[in-house]
C-alpha positions in Angstrom: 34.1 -37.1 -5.7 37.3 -35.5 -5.0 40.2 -34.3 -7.0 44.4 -34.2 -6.1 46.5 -32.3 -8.4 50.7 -32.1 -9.0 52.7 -30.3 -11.7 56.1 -32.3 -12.9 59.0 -31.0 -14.5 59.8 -32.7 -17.4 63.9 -31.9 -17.4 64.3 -34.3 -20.3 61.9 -35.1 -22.6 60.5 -38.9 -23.2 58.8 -41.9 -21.3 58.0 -40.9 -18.1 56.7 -43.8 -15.7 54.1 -43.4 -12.7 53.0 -46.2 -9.7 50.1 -45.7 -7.8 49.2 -48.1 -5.2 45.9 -48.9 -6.4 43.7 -47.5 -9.4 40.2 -48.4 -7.4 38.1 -45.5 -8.3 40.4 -43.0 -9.9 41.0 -41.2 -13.1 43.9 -39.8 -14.3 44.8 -36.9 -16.8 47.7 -35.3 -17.9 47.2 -32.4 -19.0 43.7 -32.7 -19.4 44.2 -36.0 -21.2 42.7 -39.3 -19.6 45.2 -41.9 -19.1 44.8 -45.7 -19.8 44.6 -46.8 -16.1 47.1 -49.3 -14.4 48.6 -49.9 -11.3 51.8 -49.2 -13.4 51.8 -46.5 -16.4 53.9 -44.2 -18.7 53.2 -41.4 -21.2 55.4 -39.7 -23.5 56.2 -35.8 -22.4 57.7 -33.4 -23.5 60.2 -31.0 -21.7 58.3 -28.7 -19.6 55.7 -28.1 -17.0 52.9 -30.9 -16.6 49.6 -31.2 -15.0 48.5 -34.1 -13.0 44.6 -34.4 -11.9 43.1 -37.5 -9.8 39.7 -37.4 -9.7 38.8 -40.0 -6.8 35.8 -41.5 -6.7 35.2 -42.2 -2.6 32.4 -44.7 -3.2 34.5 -47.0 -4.8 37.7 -46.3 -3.3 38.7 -46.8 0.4 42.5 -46.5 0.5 44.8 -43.4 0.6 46.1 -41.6 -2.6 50.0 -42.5 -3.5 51.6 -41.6 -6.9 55.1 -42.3 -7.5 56.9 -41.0 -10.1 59.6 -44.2 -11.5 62.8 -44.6 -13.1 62.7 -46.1 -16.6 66.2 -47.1 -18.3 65.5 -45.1 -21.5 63.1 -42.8 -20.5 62.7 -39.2 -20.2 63.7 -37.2 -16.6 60.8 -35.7 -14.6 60.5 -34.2 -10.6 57.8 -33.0 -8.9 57.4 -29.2 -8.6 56.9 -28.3 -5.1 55.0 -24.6 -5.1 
């Protein structure tokens, strides 16, 4: 079992979309909050500092970690905080 972790920046407050390039043995939380897992997935933030934990399960899961943040039309703004 491991763990990767990112804080966003929520500038403006809304939808905010993620990709990852496969969901084979991970979890995701915001904020402590599980997520409903897909290759593509949104939750609504507010402005403000956010957590973002992967656990990875490396039994099930062979390939490298990516997580992309996306651009939705009527969604909120977010970056990654780089610390």
């Amino acid at each position: 079992m491991g763990f990767a972790r990112c804080e966003i920046n929520v500038t403006t407050p809304g939808k905010i979309a993620f990709r990852l390039n496969s969901i084979a043995g991970l979890e995701v939380r915001i904020d402590g909050i599980p997520v409903e897992l897909a290759a593509e997935f949104s939750s609504t933030l507010d402005a403000g500092l956010h957590m973002i934990t992967v656990t990875i399960d490396s039994a099930k899961r062979t390939d490298p970690l990516q997580l992309e943040l996306l651009d939705l039309a009527a969604g909120g703004n977010a970056e990654l905080v780089n610390r």
